[in-house]
C-alpha positions, 0 to 999 in steps of 0.5 A, spaced: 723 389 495 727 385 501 728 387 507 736 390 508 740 385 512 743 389 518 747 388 524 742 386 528 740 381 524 746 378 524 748 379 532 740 375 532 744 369 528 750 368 531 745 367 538 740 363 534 747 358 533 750 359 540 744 360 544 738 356 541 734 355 547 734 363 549 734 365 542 727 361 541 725 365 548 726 372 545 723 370 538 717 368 541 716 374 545 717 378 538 711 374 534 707 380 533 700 380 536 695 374 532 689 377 529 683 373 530 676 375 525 670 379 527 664 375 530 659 373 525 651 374 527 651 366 526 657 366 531 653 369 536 647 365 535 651 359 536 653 362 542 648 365 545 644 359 544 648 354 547 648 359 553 641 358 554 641 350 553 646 350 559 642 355 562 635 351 561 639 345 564 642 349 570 635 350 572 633 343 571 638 341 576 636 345 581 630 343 580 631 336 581 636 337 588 630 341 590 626 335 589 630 331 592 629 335 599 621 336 599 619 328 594 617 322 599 622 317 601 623 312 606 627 313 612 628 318 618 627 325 618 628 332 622 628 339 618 630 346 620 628 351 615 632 350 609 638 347 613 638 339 612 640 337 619 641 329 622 639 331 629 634 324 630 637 318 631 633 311 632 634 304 634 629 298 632 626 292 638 622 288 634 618 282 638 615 276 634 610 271 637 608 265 632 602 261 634 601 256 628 599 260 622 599 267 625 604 272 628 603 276 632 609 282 631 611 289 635 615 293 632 619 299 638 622 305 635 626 310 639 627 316 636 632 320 639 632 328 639 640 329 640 639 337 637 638 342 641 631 345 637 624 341 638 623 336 633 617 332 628 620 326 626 618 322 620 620 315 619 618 311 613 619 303 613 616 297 609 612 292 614 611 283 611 605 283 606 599 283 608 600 286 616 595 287 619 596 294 623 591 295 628 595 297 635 600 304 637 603 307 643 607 311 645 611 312 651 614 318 654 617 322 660 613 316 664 606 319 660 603 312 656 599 314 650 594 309 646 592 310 639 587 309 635 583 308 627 580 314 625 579 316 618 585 319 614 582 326 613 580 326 621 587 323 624 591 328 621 587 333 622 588 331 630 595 330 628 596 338 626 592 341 632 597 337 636 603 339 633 601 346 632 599 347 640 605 343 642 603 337 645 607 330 643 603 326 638 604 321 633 601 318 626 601 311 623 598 311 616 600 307 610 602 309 603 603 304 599 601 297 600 606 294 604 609 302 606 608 305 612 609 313 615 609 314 622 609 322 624 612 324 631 610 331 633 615 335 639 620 331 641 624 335 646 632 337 645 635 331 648 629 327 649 628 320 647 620 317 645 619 310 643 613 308 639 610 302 639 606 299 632 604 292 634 602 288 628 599 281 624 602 277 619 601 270 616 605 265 616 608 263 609 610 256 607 613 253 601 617 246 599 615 244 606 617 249 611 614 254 614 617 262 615 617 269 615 620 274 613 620 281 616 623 287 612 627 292 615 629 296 608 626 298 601 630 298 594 627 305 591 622 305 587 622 307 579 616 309 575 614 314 569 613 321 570 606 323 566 609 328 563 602 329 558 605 329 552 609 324 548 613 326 543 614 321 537 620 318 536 623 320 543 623 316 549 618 317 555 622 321 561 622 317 568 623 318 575 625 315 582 619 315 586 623 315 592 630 319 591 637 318 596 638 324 600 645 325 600 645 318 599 641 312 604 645 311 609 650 306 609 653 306 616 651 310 622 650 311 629 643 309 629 640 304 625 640 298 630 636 293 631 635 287 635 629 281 635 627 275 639 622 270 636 618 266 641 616 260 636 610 256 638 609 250 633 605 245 637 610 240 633 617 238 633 621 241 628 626 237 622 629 244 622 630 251 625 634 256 621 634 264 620 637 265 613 640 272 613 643 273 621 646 269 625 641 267 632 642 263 637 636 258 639 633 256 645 628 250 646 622 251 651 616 248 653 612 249 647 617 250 642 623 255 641 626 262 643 630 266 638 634 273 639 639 276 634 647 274 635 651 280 634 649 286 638 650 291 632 646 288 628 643 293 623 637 295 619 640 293 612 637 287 610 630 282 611 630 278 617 627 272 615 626 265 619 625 258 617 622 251 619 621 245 617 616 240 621 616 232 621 611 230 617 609 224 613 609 222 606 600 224 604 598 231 603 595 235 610 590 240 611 589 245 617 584 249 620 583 253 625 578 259 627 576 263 632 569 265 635 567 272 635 561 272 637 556 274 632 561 271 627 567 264 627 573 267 623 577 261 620 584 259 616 585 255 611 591 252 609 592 247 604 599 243 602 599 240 597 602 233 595 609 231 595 613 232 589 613 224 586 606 224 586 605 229 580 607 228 572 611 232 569 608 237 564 611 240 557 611 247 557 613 253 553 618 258 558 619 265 556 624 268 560 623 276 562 630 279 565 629 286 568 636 290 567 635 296 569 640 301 574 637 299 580 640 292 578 647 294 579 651 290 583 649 283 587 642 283 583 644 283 576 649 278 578 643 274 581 639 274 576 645 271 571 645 266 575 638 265 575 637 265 568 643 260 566 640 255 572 632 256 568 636 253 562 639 247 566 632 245 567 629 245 561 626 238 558 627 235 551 620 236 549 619 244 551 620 250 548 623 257 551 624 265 550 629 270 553 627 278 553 630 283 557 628 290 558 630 297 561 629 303 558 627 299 552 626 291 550 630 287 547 628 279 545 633 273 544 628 270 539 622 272 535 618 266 536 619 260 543 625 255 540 625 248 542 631 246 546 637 245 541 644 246 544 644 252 539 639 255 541 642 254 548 648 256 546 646 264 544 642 264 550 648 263 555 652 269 551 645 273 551 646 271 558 653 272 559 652 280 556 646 282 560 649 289 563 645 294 569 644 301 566 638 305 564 630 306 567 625 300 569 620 300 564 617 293 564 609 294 560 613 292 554 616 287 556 610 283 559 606 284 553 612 282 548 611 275 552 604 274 554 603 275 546 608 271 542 605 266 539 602 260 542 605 253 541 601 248 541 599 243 547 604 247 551 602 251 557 606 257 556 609 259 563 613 266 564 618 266 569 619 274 571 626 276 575 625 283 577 627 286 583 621 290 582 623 298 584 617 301 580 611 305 582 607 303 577 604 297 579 597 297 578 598 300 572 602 293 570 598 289 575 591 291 570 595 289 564 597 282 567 589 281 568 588 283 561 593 280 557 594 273 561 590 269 557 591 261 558 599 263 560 602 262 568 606 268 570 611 266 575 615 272 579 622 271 582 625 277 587 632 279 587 637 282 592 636 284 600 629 289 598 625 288 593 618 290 592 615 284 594 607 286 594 607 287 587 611 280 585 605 277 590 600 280 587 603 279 579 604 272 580 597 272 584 594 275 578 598 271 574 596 264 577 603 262 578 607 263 584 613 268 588 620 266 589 625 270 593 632 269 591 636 274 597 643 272 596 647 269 591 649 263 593 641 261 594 640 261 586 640 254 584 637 252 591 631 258 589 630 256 582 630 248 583 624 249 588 622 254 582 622 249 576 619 244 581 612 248 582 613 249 574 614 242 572 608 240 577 601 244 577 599 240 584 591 241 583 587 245 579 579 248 578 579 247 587 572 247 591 572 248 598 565 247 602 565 249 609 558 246 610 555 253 611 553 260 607 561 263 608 564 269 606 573 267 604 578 270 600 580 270 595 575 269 592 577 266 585 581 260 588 588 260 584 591 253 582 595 248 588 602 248 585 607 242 588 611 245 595 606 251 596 600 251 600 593 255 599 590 260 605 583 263 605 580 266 610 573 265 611 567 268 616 563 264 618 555 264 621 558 259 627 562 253 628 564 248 622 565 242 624 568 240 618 570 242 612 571 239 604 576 241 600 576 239 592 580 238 586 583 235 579 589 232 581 591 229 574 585 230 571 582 226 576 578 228 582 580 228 588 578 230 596 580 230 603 576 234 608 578 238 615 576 238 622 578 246 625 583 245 631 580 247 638 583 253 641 587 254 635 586 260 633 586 267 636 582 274 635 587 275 629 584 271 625 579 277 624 584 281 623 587 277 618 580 276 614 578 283 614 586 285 612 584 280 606 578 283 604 580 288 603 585 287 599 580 285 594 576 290 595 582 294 593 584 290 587 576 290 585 579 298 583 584 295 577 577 292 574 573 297 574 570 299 581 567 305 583 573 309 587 568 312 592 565 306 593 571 302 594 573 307 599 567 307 603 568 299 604 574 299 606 573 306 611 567 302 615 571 294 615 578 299 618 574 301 623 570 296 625 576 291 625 581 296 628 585 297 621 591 300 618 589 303 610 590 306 605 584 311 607 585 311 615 590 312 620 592 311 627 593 316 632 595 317 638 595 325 642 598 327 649 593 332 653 599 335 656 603 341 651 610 339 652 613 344 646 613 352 649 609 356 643 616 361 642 619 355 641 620 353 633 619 346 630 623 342 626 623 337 621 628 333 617 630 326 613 634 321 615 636 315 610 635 309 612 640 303 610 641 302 604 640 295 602 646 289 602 649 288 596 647 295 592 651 299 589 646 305 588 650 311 587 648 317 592 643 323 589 637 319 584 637 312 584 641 309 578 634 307 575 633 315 574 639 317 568 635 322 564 638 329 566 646 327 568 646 325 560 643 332 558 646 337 563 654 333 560 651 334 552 649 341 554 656 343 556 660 339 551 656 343 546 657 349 550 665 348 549 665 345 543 661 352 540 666 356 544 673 353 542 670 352 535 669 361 535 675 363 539 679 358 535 684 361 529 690 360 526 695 365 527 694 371 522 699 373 517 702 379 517 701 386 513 707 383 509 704 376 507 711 374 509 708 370 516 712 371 522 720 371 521 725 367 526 732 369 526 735 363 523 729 365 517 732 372 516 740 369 517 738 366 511 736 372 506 
């Protein structure tokens, strides 16, 4: 039965009418209380699981920040407790001298405790390939304090004492190939301490010039975490070996950096250049004097110089050596000839282009670049492939296809498409590439562009020597701090050659000297007599490519007089023999051939050689030879306690610069991208559950007539 109309029904229409606005405020007030349903037991399920998947990742991400703390990275740091503290600062004085084929380099650090707790800093840097690191001092307070090589066990437990009884001391060790530790114990409040390492390293030379590169920065590293399991149709997890704290530093008030090269080069010069800072040159006497131009110079990118001496049209080589007493040490250095004088050769290119997220930025540009500029060079009677790769793999072809325009044409919008995001997860790209099917008469040549950020390298090394089989690899590094060891030694491997690309507008020159040494395999099967029983490395004498030289390093019973080099130049034979240089070489020749051999006693691991018998070659040559390795260090102790026992030590990380051009985000490196998509899954799950749940239409109410309005009622 309808509900009787009544005054106040009607005093509610004449308001809705003439006051519309109010009247709907009051009716709102008046909707009766909206009636939602009783939680099921699946409603509670739901919610209950959804709270412990956000929970579980909550967890996760902790755990992650707390590995963010306590994993390795490369940089400076100080720690008190729990409380990340940047009470360290440093500057760098590097001093270069450049005696023929060999520099001799020392690096000074000043670490400076500007807290007021008693400090250990931890500094960790990259250092040229192949360094010999065989010298540390450490001053402070006017007190000098000489290291020396110990077994690594045995230096860091003299290293511990020290720090424990409060006496200033320091520790060099190596952690990777070409990444060095230094540890500096009980830096007073207020005190500076500057550290000495003193190194050697070759000199490079490619396309007739000579040069070197020192590196100031790293690009972290990215590698597979061995989990122990694997999980069908799910993707294996990754990890940055080297995580950001709070970001690498992008601009402090430390990292400064000043250089001077003194170059002796015993010849004059076409051209004298250093490509990423600005210099001012000095003629001398016996060559060149170079310092860094502007004072504020940071620690972001590589130093890198370059020359080119006057040389004529035929193809020279040069020895020099250096008498130790119960043994002659020698460097061999074998340009190749000039670039007319070899054929082109037809070749089968694949293209491998790493787009992983340590890519973002100038990198990925980069290698665009790289990329569209191999196309320009590819002859009529070749044949070509692109793969990129990040988390996963992806080929633009499934067999090589000679070069039509397009097939050319679908590889430049595969180009232009290439984004960086995702892990670098490159076996299966270099084994899609090395097993394609083989093209007939054409030599297959891999062209590798990677910025290198992975720490699995011997891993990928060893598939590189097992699946090579009559391919060349050939490894180009891109941005301002790639891995560098590992793309020598992948190209090294792979019988092809390295190329560096640092900036942007480097790319065609780069990769034009690039397709050259592709184009023109200079000389191949080498055979080097030294006219007496020697001992060189390496000892499997890779192939002579046009615009790049070949150095080994040899140990001799006495004197050469002189030595015969050997080879198919064009399926012809050739020869040319050296006399060694007189007073040409210095005591680092001895250095340099033991840092060699062991590199090769090293890589004799990836073949099979028993660990501990490769450890105890490499212990007795570092030791002999005053030497830097993975298995000893270099020490240096204070006698004199400087910390007072009450007083409490400290220590902390401080990020070095992050390298120029890079986007890397703070926290994880980019390449690192699991937990941030599955902590945002696990909360739009945890929303969507709960909107779903609390969400219900508005009830009816007990009369099934719904909610009245009083134009509703002014109507009956």
């Amino acid at each position: 039965m309808p509900k009787p109309f009544s005054i106040r029904d009607q005093l509610e229409s004449d308001a809705w009418r003439k006051h519309p606005q109010f009247a709907q405020g009051l009716a709102r007030k008046r909707q009766p209380h909206i009636q939602r349903r009783p939680l099921k037991w699946q409603d509670r399920a739901l919610l209950i699981l959804s709270a412990l998947l956000l929970l579980l990742l909550i967890i996760r991400v902790e755990t992650v920040r707390a590995q963010t703390i306590d994993d390795e990275f490369w940089g400076l740091e100080i720690q008190a407790g729990e409380t990340v503290q940047r009470t360290v600062a440093f500057d760098t004085d590097i001093e270069i001298e450049i005696t023929g084929l060999v520099a001799r380099i020392e690096v000074s650090q000043v670490f400076r405790n500007t807290g007021q707790s008693w400090a250990e800093a931890i500094y960790r840097y990259p250092l040229p390939i192949g360094a010999a690191v065989d010298r540390l001092r450490v001053e402070t307070g006017g007190r000098v304090i000489e290291g020396e090589i110990r077994e690594k066990e045995d230096a860091r437990r003299v290293y511990q004492q020290a720090r424990s009884s409060g006496r200033l001391a320091s520790l060099v060790e190596q952690q990777r190939a070409n990444q060095f530790e230094t540890r500096l114990a009980n830096i007073g409040p207020g005190e500076d301490v500057r550290v000495f390492i003193s190194f050697m390293a070759r000199v490079d030379y490619r396309d007739g010039s000579f040069g070197l590169r020192m590196p100031m920065t790293f690009t972290p590293r990215f590698e597979a975490a061995d989990t122990g399991t694997e999980v069908a149709g799910m993707a294996p997890s990754y990890s940055a070996t080297s995580p950001l704290i709070a970001g690498m530093a992008r601009s402090n008030n430390d990292h400064f950096l000043t250089i001077e090269v003194e170059l002796l080069t015993g010849m004059r010069l076409a051209s004298l250049e250093s490509l990423y800072h600005d210099v001012d040159i000095h003629p001398s006497l016996d060559g060149y004097r170079l310092f860094l131009a502007d004072p504020d110079t940071r620690t972001d990118r590589a130093f890198e110089l370059s020359w080119t001496p006057e040389l004529g049209d035929s193809p020279q080589s040069t020895i020099m050596s250096w008498d130790g007493g119960d043994a002659v040490y020698a460097l061999l250095m074998l340009a190749p000839p000039l670039m007319e004088a070899i054929a082109p050769q037809a070749r089968e290119v694949v293209f491998i282009v790493d787009t992983s997220g340590s890519m973002e930025g100038t990198s990925i540009d980069q290698a665009r670049s790289a990329l569209l500029a191999g196309l320009q060079f590819l002859g009529p009677d070749d044949r070509f492939n692109l793969i990129r790769f990040n988390s996963d793999t992806q080929l633009l072809f499934e067999e090589s296809m000679p070069v039509y325009p397009a097939y050319l044409q679908q590889a430049e919008d595969f180009i232009d498409n290439l984004d960086a995001n995702g892990g670098t997860v490159m076996a299966p790209a270099l084994g899609r590439a090395m097993s394609l099917p083989l093209q007939d008469s054409l030599l297959r040549q891999i062209v590798f562009i990677t910025d290198g950020s992975v720490g699995n390298e011997h891993e990928l090394l060893l598939q590189v020597a097992e699946q090579l089989d009559d391919s060349r690899l050939f490894t180009v590094s891109i941005g301002s701090a790639p891995n560098t060891w590992f793309m020598r030694k992948a190209a090294e491997i792979g019988r092809g050659s390295y190329t560096h690309i640092g900036k942007l507008d480097e790319v065609a020159q780069r990769m034009t000297s690039l397709w050259s040494r592709i184009e023109h395999p200079a000389l191949q099967n080498i055979c080097v007599d030294w006219g007496m029983e020697a001992e060189f490395y390496p000892e499997i004498i890779p192939d002579l490519y046009a615009g790049e030289p070949l150095w080994l390093y040899a140990r001799l019973p006495n004197e050469a007089r002189e030595v015969m080099v050997c080879g198919d130049l064009e399926g012809r034979y050739w020869e040319t023999s050296s006399r060694p240089l007189s007073g040409g070489g210095s005591d680092s020749l001895a250095a340099l051939w033991a840092r060699s051999k062991i590199e090769a006693l090293e890589d004799s691991r990836l073949f099979g050689t028993d660990p501990d018998e490769v450890r105890r070659d490499v212990v007795g040559l570092a030791l002999e030879f005053g030497l830097l390795t993975p298995y000893t260090s270099l020490v240096a102790v204070d006698k004199t306690p400087s910390r007072p026992q009450a007083a409490g030590l400290e220590s902390n990380d401080i990020p070095s610069l992050l390298p120029a051009g890079s986007t890397l985000a703070t926290g994880f490196s980019q390449t690192a991208t699991g937990w941030p998509a599955r902590l945002a899954l696990a909360l739009l799950t945890l929303l969507a559950a709960t909107a779903m749940l609390l969400y219900l239409p508005p009830s009816q109410d007990r009369s099934g007539r719904g909610i009245r309005s009083p134009m509703a009622s002014s109507t009956r």
